[in-house]
ROMARVO-525771 format. One line per field, with one value per atom (N, C-alpha, C): residue number from 1; residue in one letter; x, y, z. Coordinates in steps of 0.05 Angstrom, whole numbers, plus 32768, in hexadecimal, padded with zeros to 4 digits. Atoms other than C-alpha are relative to their C-alpha. Example, Ala and Ser with C-alpha at 12.3 -4.5 7.8 and 13.67 -1.06 7.14 Angstrom:
BEGIN
n	[1_1_1_2_2_2];
res	[A_A_A_S_S_S];
xx	[8012_80F6_8012_7FF0_8111_7FF1];
yy	[7FE8_7FA6_8018_7FE8_7FEB_8016];
zz	[8000_809C_8000_7FFF_808F_800E];
END
This chain:
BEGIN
n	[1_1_1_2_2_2_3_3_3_4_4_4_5_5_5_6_6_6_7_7_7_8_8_8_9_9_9_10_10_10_11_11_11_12_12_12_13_13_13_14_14_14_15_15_15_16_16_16_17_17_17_18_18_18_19_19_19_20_20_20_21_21_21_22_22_22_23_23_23_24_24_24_25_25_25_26_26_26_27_27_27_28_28_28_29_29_29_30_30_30_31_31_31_32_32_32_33_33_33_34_34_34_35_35_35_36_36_36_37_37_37_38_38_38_39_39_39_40_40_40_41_41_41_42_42_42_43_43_43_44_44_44_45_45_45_46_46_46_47_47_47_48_48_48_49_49_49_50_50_50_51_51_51_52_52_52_53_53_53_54_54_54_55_55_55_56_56_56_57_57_57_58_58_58_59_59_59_60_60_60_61_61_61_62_62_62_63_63_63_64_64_64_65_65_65_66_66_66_67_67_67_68_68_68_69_69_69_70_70_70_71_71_71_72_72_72_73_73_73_74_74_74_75_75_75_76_76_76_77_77_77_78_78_78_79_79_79_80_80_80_81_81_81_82_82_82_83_83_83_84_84_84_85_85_85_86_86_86_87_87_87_88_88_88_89_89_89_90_90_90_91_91_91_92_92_92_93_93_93_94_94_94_95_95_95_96_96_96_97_97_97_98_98_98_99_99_99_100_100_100_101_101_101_102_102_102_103_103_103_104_104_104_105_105_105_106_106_106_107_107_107_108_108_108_109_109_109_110_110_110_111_111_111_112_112_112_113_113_113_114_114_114_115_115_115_116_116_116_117_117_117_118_118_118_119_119_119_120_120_120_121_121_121_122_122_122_123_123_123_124_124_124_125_125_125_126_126_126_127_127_127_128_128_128_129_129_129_130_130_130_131_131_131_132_132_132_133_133_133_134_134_134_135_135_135_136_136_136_137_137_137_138_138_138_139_139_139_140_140_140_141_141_141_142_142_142_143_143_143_144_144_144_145_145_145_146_146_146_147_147_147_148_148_148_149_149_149_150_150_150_151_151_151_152_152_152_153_153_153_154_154_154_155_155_155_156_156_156_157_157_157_158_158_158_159_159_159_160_160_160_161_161_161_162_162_162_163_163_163_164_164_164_165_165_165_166_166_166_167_167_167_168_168_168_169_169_169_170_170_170_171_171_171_172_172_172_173_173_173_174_174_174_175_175_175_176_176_176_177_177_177_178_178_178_179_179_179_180_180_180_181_181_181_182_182_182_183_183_183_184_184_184_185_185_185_186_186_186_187_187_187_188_188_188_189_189_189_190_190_190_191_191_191_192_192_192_193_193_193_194_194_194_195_195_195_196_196_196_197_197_197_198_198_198_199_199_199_200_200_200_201_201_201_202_202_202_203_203_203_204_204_204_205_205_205_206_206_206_207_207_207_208_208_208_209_209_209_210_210_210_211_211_211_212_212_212_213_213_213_214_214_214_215_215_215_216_216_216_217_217_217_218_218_218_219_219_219_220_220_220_221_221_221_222_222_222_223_223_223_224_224_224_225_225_225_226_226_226_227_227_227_228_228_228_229_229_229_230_230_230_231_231_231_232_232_232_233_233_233_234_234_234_235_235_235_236_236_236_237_237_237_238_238_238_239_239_239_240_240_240_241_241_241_242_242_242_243_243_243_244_244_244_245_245_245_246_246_246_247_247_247_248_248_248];
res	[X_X_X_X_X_X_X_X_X_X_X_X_X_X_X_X_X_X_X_X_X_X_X_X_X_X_X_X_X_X_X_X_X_X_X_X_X_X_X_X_X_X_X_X_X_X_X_X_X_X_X_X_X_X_X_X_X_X_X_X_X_X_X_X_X_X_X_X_X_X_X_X_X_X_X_X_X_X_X_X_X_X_X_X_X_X_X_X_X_X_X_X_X_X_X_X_X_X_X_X_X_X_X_X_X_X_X_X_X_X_X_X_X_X_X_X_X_X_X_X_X_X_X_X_X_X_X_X_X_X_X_X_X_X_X_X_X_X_X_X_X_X_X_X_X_X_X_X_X_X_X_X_X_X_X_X_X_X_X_X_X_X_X_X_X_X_X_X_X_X_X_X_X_X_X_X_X_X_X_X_X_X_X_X_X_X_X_X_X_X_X_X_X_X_X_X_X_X_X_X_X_X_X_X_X_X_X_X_X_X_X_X_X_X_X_X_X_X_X_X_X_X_X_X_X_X_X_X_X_X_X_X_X_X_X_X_X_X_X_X_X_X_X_X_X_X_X_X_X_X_X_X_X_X_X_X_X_X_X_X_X_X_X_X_X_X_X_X_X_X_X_X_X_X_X_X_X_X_X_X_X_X_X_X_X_X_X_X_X_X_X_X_X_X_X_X_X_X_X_X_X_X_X_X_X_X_X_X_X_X_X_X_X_X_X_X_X_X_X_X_X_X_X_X_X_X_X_X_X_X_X_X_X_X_X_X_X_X_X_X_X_X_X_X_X_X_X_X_X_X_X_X_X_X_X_X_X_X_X_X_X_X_X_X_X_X_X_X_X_X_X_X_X_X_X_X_X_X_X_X_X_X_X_X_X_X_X_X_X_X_X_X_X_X_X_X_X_X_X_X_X_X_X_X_X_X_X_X_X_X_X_X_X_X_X_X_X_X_X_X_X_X_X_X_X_X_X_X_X_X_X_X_X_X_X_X_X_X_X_X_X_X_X_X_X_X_X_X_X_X_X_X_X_X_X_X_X_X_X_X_X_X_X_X_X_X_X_X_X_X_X_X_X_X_X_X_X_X_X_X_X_X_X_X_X_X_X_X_X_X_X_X_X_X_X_X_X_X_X_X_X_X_X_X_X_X_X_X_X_X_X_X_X_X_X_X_X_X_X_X_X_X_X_X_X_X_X_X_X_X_X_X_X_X_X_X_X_X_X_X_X_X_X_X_X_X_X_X_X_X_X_X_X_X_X_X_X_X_X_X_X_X_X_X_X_X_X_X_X_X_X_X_X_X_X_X_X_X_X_X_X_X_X_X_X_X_X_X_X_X_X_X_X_X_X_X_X_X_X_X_X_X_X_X_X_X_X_X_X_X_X_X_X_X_X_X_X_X_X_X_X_X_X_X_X_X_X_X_X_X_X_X_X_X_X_X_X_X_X_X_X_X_X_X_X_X_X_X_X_X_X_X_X_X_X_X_X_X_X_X_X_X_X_X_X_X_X_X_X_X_X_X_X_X_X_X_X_X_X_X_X_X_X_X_X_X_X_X_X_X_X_X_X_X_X_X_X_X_X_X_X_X_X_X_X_X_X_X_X_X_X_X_X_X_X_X_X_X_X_X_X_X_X_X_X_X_X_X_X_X_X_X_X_X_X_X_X_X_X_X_X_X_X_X];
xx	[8019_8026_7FE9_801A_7FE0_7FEF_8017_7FA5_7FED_801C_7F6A_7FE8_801E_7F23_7FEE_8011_7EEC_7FEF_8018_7EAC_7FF5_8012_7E8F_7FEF_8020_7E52_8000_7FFE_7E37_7FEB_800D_7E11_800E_7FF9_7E26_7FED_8016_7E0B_8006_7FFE_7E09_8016_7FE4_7E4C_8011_7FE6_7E75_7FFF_7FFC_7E8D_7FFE_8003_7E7B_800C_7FFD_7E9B_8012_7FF6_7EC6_8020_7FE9_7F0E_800E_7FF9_7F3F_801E_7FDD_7F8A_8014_7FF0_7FC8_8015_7FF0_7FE4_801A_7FE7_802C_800B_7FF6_8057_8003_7FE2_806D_8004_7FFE_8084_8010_7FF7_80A1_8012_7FE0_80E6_8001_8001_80D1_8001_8001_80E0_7FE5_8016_80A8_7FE8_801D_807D_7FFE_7FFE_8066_800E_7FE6_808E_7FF8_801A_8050_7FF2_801F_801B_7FEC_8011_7FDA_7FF8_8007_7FC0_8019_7FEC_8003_7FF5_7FFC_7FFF_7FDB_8022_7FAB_7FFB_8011_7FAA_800D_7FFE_7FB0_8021_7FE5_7FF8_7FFD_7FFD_8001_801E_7FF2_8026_8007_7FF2_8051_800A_7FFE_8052_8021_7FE0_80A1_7FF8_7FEF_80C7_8011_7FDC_8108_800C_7FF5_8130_800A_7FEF_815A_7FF5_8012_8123_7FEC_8015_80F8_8010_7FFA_8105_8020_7FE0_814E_800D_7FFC_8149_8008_8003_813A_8016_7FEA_8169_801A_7FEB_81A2_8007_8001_8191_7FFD_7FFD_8189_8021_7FF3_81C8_8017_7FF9_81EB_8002_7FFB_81CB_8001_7FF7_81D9_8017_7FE4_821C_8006_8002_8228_7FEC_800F_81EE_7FFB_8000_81E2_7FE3_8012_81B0_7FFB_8021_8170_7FFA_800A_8152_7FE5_801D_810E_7FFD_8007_80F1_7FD8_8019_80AA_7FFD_8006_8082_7FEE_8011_8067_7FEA_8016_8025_7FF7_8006_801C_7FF6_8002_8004_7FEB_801A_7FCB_7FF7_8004_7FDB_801B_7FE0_8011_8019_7FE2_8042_8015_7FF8_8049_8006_7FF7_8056_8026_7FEB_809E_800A_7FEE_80CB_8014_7FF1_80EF_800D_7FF3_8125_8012_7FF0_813D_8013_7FED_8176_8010_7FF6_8197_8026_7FE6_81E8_8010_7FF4_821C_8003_8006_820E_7FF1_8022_81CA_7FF9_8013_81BF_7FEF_801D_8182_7FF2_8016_815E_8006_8003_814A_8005_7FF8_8173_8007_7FFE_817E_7FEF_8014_814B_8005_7FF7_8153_7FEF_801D_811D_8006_7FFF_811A_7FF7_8012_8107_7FFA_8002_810F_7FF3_801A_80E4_800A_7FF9_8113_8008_8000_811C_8017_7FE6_815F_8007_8000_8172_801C_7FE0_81BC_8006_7FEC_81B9_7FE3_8012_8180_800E_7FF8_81B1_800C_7FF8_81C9_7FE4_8015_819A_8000_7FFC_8178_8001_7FFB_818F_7FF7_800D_8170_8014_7FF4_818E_7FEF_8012_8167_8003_7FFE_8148_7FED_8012_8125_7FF2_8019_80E2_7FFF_7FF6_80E6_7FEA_8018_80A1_7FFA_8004_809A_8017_7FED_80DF_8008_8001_80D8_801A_7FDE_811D_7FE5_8010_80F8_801C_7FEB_811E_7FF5_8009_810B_800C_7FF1_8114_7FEC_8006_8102_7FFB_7FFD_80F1_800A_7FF9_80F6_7FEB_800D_80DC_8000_8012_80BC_7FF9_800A_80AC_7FEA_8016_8069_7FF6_800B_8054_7FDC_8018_8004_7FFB_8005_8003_8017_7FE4_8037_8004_7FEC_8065_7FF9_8006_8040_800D_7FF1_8073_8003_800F_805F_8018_7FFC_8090_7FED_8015_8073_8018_7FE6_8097_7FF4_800E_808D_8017_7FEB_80AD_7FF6_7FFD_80BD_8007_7FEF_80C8_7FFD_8007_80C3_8004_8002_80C3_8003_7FF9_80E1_7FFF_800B_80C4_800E_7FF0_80EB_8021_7FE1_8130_7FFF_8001_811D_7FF8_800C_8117_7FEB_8028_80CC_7FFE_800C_80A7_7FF4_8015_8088_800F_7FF9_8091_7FF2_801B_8066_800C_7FF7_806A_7FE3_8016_8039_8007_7FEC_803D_8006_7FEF_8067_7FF7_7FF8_805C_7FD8_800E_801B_7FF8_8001_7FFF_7FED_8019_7FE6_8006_7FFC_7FE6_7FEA_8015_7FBD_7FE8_8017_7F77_7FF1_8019_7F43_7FE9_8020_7EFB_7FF9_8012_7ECD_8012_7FF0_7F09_800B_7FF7_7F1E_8014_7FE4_7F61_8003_8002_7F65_8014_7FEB_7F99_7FF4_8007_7F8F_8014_7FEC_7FAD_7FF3_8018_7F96_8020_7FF1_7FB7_7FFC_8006_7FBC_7FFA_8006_7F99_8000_8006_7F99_801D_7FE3_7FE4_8002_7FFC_7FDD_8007_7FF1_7FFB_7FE5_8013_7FBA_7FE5_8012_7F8D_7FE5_800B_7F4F_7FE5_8012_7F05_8008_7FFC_7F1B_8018_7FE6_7F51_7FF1_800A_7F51_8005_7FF3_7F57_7FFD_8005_7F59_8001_8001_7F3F_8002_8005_7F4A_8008_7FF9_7F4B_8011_7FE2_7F90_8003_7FFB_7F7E_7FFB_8004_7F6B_8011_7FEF_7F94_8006_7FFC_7FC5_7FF7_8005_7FB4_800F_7FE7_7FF8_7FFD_7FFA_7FFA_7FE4_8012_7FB2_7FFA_8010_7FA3_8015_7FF8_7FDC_7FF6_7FFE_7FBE_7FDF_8016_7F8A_7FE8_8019_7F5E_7FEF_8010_7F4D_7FF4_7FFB_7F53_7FE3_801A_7F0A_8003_8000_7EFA_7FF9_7FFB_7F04_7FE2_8016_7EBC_7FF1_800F_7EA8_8005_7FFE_7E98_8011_7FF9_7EC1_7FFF_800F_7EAA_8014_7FF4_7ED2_7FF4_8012_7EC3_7FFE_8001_7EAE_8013_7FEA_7EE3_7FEC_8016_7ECC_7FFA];
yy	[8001_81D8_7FFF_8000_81CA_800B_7FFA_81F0_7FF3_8011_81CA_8010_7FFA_81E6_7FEA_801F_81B7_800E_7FEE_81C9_7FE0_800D_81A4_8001_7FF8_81BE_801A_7FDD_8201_7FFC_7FFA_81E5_7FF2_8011_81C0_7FE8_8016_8179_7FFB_8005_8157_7FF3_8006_8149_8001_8005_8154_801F_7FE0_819B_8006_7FF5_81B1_801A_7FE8_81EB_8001_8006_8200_8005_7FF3_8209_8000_8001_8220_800B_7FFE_820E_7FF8_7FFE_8205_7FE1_8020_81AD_8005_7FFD_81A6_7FE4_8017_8171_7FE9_8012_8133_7FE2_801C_80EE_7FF3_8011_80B2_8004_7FF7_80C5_8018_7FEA_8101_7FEE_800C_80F1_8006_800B_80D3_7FF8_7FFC_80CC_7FD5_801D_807F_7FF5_800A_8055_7FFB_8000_8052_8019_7FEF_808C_7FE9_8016_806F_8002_800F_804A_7FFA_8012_8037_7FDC_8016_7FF3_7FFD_800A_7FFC_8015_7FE8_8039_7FF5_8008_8036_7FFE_8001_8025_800B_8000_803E_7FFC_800B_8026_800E_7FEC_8047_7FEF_8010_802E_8006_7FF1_8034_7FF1_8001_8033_7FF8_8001_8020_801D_7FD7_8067_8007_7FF6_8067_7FFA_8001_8055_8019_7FEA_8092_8014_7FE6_80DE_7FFF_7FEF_80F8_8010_7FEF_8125_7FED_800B_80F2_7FE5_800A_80C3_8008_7FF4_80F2_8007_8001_8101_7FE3_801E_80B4_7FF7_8005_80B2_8007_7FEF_80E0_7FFC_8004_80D9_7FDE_8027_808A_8000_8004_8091_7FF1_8005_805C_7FE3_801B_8032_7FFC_800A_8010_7FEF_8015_7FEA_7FE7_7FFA_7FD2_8017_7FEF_8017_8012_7FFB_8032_8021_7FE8_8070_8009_7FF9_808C_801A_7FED_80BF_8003_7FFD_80CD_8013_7FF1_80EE_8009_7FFC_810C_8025_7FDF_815D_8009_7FF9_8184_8004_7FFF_8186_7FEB_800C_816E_800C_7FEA_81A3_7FF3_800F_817F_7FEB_801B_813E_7FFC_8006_811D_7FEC_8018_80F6_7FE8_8013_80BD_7FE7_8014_808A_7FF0_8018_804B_7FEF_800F_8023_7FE8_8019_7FE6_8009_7FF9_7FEA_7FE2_8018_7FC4_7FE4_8015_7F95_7FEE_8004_7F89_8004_7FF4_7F8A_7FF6_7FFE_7F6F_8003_7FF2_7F96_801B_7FDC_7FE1_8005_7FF8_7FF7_801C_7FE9_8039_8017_7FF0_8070_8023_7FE0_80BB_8009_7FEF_80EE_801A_7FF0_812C_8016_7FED_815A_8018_7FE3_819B_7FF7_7FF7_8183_8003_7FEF_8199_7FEA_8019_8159_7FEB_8007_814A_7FF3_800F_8111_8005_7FF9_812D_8014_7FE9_816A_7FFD_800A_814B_7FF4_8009_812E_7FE5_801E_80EA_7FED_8015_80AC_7FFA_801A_807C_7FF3_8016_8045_7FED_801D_7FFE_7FE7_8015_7FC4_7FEC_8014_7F8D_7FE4_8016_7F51_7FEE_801A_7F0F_7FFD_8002_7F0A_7FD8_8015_7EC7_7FE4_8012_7EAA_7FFE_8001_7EC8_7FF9_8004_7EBF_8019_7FF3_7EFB_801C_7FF9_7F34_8022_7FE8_7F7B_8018_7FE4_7FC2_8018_7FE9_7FF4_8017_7FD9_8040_8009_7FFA_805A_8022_7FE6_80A1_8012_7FF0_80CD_8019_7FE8_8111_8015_7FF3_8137_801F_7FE4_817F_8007_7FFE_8189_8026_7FE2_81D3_7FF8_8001_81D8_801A_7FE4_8226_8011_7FEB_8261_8002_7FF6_8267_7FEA_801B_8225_7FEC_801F_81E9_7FEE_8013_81AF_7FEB_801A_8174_7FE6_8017_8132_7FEA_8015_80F1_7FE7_8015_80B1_7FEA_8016_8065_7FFE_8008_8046_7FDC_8011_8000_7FEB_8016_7FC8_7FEB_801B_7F82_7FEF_8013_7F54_7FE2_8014_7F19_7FE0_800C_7EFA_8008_7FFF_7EFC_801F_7FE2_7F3C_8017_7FE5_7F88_8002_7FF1_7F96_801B_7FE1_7FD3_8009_7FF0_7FEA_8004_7FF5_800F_800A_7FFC_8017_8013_7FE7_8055_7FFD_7FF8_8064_8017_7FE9_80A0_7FF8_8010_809D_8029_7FE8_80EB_7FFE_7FF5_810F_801A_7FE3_8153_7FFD_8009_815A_8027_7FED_818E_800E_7FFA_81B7_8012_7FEA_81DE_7FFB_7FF7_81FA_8005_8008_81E8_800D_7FF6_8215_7FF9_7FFB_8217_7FE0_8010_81D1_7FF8_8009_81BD_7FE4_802E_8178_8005_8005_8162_7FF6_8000_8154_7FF9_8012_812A_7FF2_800D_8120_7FE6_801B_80E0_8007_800A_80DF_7FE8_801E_809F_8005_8013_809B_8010_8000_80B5_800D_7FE8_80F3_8019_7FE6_8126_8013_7FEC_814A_7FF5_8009_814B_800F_7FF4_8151_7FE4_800D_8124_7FE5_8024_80E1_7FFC_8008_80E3_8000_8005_80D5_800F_7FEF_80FA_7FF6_7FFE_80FA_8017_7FE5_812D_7FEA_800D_8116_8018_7FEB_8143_8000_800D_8156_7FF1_8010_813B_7FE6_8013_8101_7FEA_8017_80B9_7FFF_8008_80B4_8013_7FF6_80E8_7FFF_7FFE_80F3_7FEF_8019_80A8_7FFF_8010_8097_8019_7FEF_80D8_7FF1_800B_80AF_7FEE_802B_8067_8006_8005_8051_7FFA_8005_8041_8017_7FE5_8089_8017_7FF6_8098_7FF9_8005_80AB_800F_7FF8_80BF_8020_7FE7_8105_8013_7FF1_8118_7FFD_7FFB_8106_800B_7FF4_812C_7FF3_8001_812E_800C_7FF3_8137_8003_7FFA_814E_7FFA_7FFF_813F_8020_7FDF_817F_7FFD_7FFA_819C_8000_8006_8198_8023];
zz	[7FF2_8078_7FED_800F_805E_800D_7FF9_8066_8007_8004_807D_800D_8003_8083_8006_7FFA_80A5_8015_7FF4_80C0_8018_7FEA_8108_8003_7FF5_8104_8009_7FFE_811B_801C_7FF2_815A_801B_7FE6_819C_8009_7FFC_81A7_801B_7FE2_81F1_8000_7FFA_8207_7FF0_800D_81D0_7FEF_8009_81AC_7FDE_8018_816E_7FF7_8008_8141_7FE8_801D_8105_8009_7FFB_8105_7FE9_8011_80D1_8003_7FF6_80DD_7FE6_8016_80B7_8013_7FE9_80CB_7FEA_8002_80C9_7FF1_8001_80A3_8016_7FE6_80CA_7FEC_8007_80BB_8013_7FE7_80E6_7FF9_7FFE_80E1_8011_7FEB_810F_8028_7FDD_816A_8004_7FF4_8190_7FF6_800D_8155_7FF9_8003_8144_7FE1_8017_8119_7FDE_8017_80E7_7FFF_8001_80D5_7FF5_7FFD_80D5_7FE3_8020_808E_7FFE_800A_8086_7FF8_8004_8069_7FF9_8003_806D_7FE6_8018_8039_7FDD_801E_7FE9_7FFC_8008_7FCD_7FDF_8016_7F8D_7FE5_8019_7F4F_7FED_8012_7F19_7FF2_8023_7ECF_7FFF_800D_7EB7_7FEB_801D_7E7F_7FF4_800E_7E5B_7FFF_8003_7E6B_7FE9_8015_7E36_7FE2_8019_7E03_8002_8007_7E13_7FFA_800F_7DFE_7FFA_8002_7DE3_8023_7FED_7E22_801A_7FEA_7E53_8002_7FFD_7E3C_800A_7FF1_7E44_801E_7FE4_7E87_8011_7FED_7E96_7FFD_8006_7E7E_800F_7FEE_7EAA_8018_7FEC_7EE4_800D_7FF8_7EE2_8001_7FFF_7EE8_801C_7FEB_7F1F_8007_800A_7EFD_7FF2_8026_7EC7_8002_8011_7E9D_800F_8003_7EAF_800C_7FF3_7EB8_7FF4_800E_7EB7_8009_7FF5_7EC0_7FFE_7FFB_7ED5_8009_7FFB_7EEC_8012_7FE5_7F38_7FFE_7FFE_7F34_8017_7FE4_7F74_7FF7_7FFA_7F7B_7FF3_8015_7F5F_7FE9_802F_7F16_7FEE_800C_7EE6_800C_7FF3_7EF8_801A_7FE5_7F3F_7FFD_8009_7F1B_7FFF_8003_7F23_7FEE_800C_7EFA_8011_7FF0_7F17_7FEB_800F_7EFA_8018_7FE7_7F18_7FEE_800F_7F01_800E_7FF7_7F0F_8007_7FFF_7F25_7FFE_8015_7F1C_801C_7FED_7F63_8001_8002_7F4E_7FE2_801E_7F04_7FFD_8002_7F03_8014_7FEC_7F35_7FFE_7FFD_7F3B_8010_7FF0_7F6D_800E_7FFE_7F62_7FF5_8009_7F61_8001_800B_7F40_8004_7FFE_7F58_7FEC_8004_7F2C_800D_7FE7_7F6B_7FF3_800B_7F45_7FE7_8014_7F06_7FEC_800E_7ED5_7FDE_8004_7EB3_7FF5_7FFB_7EC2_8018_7FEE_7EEE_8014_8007_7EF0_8026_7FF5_7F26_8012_7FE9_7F60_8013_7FF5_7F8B_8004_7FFE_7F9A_8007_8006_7F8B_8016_7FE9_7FBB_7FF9_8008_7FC5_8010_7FF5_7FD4_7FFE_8005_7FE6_7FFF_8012_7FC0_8018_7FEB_7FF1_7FFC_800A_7FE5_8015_7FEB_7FFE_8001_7FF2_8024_7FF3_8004_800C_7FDD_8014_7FC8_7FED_8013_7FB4_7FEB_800E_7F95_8004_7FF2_7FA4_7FF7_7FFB_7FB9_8002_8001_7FB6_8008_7FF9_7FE2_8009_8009_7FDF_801E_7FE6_802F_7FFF_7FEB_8047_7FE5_8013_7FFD_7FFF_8005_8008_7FE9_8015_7FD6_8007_8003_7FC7_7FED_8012_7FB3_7FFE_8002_7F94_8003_7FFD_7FA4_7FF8_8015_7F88_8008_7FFE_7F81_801E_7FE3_7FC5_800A_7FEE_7FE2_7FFC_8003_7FE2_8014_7FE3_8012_8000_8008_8023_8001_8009_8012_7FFE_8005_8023_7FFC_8008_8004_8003_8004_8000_7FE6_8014_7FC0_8002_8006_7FB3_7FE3_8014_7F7D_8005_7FF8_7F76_7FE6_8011_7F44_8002_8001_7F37_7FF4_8011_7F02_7FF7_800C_7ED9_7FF9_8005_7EC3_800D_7FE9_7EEA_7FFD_8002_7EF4_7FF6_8008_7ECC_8010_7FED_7F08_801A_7FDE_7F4F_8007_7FF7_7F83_8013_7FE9_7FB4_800E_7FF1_7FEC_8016_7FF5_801B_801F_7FE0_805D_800C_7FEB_807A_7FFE_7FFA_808C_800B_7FF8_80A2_8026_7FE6_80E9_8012_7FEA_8126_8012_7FEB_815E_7FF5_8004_8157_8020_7FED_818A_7FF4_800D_8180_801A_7FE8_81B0_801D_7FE0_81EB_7FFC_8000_81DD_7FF5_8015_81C1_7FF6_800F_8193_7FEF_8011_816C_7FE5_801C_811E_7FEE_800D_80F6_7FDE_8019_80A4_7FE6_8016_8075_7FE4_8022_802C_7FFB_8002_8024_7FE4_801A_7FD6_7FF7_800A_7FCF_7FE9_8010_7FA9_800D_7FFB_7FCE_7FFA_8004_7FCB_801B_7FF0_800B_8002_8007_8002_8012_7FED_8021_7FF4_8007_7FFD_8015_7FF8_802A_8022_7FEC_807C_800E_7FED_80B9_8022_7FE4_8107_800F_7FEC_813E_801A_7FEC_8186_8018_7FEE_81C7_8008_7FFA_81DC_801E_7FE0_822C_7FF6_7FFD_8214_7FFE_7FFE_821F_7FEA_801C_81F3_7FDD_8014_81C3_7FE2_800F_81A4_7FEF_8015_818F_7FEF_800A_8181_7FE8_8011_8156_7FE4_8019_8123_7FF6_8006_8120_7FF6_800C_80FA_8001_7FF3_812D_8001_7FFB_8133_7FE4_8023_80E3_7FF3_8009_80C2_7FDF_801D_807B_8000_7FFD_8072_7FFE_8011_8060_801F_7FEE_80A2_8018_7FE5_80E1_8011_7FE8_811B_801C_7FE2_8163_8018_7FE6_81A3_801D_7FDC_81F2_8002_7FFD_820B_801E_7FE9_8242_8014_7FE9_8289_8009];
END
């Protein structure tokens, strides 16, 4: 859960409710029932990009652990580093590697969830099955639905879910992968006797929400709340006010 703090004002305008509230929104993402098959910015918010590497050309340490936990895949394999959370600390490692179906494409992706910087003892890789984009010609590899554990301060650990994919262009695996986020924080408050739903986006895909990022308030009677408080139609920049009908 995330804290959020957000001030309406401190007076009552004509027909609509003003006030402060200070609640605690709940994970969700579209892999949760009845929820839409998108959160809203999908596809409209920032994507971000991740430099790699040659794995087995960087550290002693990190080789061995590419080494390890590739068992299964082989050479071309890169590795980077997800910047997501409020400091370094919260930063992940990630290594992708090619197998032996697909050697030239990054098919398989290693998260270091625990940090420790061992690719070896995080679980079983995802895996992509590599697919030719029809127009570019180009063969894409995407990594779906990879939740994340983000620390934000002592005892606070948030999940955080993101896609991964890449895109190879040529003969050779691409140095880069792009992730963007797939979950969100949302849930109920009361404004002066009114109940609205609330719903805030990581629009710049740092796992850190804060006014650069977006949100939605919408009253819970109103048409369609459920859906419209996800979509983008209803999605404003976090710095700005949001207003309520007033109850009858």
């Amino acid at each position: 859960m995330i804290e959020l703090r957000r001030s309406h004002g401190n007076s009552a305008t004509a027909g609509v409710v003003c006030g402060y509230f200070h609640e605690r929104l709940l994970f969700g993402c579209s892999t949760g029932r009845n929820l839409p098959r998108r959160p809203f910015l999908s596809g409209a918010g920032k994507r971000a990009a991740n430099q790699l590497q040659p794995a087995w050309d960087a550290s002693p340490a990190l080789r061995s652990a590419g080494r390890r936990a590739a068992s299964g895949g082989r050479r071309p394999a890169r590795t980077g580093t997800l910047k997501v959370g409020p400091d370094e600390k919260s930063w992940i490692k990630i290594l992708v590697t090619a197998d032996s179906d697909h050697p030239q494409d990054l098919c398989r992706l290693y998260i270091d969830r625990n940090r420790n910087g061992d690719f070896n003892d995080d679980g079983l890789p995802l895996l992509a099955n590599p697919s030719l984009h029809e127009k570019t010609r180009a063969w894409w590899s995407s990594f779906n639905g990879a939740e994340l554990s983000i620390p934000y301060s002592p005892g606070i650990v948030e999940p955080y879910m993101v896609n991964f994919w890449s895109v190879r262009e040529g003969e050779e695996a691409p140095n880069m992968i792009r992730f963007s986020v797939f979950s969100w924080r949302s849930g109920t408050v009361t404004v002066d006797g009114v109940e609205a739903l609330v719903a805030v986006m990581d629009a710049d895909n740092n796992a850190v929400f804060d006014a650069r990022d977006k949100w939605s308030v919408l009253g819970a009677s109103e048409r369609d709340a459920f859906t419209r408080v996800l979509s983008h139609t209803e999605a404003r920049h976090a710095n700005r006010l949001m207003f309520l009908p007033k109850g009858d």
